[in-house]
N, C-alpha and C positions, 0 to 999 in steps of 0.2 A: 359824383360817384366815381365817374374816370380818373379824378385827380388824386382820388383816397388809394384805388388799386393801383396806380401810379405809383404812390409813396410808399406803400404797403412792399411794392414790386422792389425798390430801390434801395429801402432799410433791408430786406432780405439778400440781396444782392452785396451789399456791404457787409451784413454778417459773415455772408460765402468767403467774400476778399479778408476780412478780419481773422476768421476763422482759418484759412489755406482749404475749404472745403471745392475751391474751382482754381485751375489758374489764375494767377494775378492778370494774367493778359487777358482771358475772357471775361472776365468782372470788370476791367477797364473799358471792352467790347461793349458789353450788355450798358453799364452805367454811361454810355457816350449816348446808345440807341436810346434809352428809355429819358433821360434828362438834354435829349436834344445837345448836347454837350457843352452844358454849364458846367459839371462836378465833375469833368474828368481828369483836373489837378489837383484834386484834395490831397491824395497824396503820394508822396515822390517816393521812391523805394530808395531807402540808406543805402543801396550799397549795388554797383553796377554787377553782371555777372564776371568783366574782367577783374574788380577789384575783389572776388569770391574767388575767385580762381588763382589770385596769386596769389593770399590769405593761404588758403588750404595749398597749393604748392608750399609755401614759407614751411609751412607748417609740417610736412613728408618730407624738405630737405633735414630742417633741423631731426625729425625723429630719427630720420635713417643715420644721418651724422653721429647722434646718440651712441651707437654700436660701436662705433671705434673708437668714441672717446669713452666708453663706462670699461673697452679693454685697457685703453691706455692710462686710466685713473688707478685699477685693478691692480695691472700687472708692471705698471714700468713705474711707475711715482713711490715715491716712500713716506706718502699719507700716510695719515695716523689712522688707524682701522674706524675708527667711527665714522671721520671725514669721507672717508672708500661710503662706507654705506650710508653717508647722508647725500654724499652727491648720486650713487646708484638709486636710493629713495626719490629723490628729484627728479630725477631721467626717466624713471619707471612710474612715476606718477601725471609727468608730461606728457608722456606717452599712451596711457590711458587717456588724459583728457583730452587728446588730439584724436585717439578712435571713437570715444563719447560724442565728440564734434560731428568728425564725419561720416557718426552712423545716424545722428541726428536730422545731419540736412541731406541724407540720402546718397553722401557719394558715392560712385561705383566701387571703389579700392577703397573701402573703408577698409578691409582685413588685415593690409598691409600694418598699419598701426596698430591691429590685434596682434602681429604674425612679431611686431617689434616690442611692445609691450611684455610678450609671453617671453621672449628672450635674456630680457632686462628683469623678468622677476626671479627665470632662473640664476642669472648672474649674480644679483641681490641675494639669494636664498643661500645658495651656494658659499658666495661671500662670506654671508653671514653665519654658517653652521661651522667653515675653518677657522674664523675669528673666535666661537663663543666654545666649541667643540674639536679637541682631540681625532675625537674616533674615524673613523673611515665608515665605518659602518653608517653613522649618521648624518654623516657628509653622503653618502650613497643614498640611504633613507631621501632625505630631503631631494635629489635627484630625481630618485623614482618617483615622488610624492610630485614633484613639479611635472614628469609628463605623465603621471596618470590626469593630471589638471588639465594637459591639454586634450588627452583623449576625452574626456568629460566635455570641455570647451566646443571641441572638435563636432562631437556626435549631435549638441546641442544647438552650432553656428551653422552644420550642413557644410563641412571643410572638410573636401577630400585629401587634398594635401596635406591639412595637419594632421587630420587622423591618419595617415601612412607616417609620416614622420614620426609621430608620436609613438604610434608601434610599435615602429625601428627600434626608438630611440627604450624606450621601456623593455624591449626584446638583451638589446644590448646592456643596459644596466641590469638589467636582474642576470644576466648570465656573469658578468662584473663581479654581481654580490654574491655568487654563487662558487667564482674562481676564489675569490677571495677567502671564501671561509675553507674551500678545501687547500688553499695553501698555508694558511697561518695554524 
């Protein structure tokens, strides 16, 4: 009967660890205590916390690096406009998938790859309403349309920062589109 609640105790304990329902260190704990410490190398964790920490560094230099190269693809290269927004598509979807990453595994500073991703779509957006669109007006449209996204983003992430940027920055274009129709 001891040896059933034993096992009973140990398969539970593994699901905890399999699951992320307890630390991985206190299920290595409990599984040493209860199996007198036969099982407590079944299994090795992939991957040490320094090689996670340079992983996700790698990962925040390349994004931040991002910013000066999707200006310098933009504005100083004489790409052909699709190549502009297939490389800013790239940039801004790496850039997503590196704050998917590290909102996933919990890092502190995941936002920063929100705060760089949100920038790269205006840039993309932007880009893309000069290349397909004339107008000023819908090149503005498409502006205001990008931070009302953030103020949405903003209100919904619990981002004090970007909701005051966001604001700003909506405060200042609509006044933009405002000067604009009374000068033309």
């Amino acid at each position: 009967m001891a040896a059933e609640r034993t096992a009973i105790i140990i398969n539970e304990i593994k699901y905890w660890k399999e699951h992320r329902m307890l630390p991985e260190a206190y299920c290595d704990y409990l599984l040493a205590l209860y199996t007198n410490g036969e099982d407590i190398n079944e299994s090795v964790p992939v991957k040490s916390s320094n090689q996670w920490t340079q992983a996700v560094g790698i990962h925040f230099i390349l994004t931040v690096t991002m910013i000066p190269f999707s200006f310098l693809v933009v504005y100083f290269t004489e790409f052909n406009s699709l190549l502009q927004l297939g490389i800013l598509s790239f940039f801004w979807i790496y850039s997503v998938w590196v704050f998917l990453y590290c909102r996933k595994r919990e890092i502190h500073f995941h936002h920063f790859p929100l705060y760089i991703s949100l920038l790269l779509l205006l840039l993309l957006t932007t880009t893309g309403s000069i290349v397909l669109t004339a107008s000023t007006i819908i090149q503005s449209g498409t502006i205001l349309s990008n931070f009302i996204l953030w103020l949405f983003i903003s209100i919904d992430k619990k981002h004090g920062i970007l909701k005051t940027v966001s604001i700003l920055c909506i405060l200042f274009t609509s006044f933009y589109i405002i000067l604009k129709y009374l000068t033309s």
